[in-house]
C-alpha positions in Angstrom: 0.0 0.0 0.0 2.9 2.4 0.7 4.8 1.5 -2.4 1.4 2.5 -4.5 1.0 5.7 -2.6 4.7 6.6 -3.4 4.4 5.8 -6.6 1.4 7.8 -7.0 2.9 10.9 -5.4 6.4 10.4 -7.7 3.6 10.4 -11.0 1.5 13.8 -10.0 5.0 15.5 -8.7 6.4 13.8 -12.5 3.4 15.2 -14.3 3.7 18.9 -12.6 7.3 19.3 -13.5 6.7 17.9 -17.0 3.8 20.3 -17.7 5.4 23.2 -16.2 7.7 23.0 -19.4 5.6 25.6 -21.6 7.0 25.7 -25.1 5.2 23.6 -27.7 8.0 21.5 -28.8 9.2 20.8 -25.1 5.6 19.7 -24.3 5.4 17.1 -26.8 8.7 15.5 -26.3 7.5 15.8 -22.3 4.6 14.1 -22.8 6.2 11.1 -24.8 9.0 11.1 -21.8 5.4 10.9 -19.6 4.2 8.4 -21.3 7.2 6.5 -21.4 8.1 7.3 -17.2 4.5 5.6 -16.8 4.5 2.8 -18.6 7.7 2.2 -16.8 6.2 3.0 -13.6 3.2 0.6 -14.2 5.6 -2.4 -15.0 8.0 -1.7 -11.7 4.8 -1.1 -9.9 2.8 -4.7 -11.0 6.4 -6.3 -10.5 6.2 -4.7 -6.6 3.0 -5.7 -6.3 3.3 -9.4 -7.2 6.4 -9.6 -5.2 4.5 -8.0 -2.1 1.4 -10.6 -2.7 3.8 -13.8 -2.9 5.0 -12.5 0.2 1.9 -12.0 2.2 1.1 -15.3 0.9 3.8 -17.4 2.4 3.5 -15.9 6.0 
């Protein structure tokens, strides 16, 4: 539960920095980068997860 609330926090503080970028250009190539950061995010976060479950379920 505390991994998914950091991760949650890292995303929004992420996302503020990323859209605080204002040229055109920048925003695009932020947003990809976003995109990207998420995706990985997601993956290290269902890999947490999973670990954290198999854990729970042994004890």
């Amino acid at each position: 539960m505390q991994t998914k609330l950091f991760f949650q926090e890292f995303k929004s503080l992420l996302f503020i920095s990323i859209t605080n970028i204002e040229t055109p250009q920048k925003n695009i190539c932020s947003t990809m980068n976003m995109l990207i950061v998420e995706f990985v995010l997601h993956q290290h976060e269902k890999k947490l997860l999973k670990h954290h479950d198999l854990n729970t379920d042994n004890s």
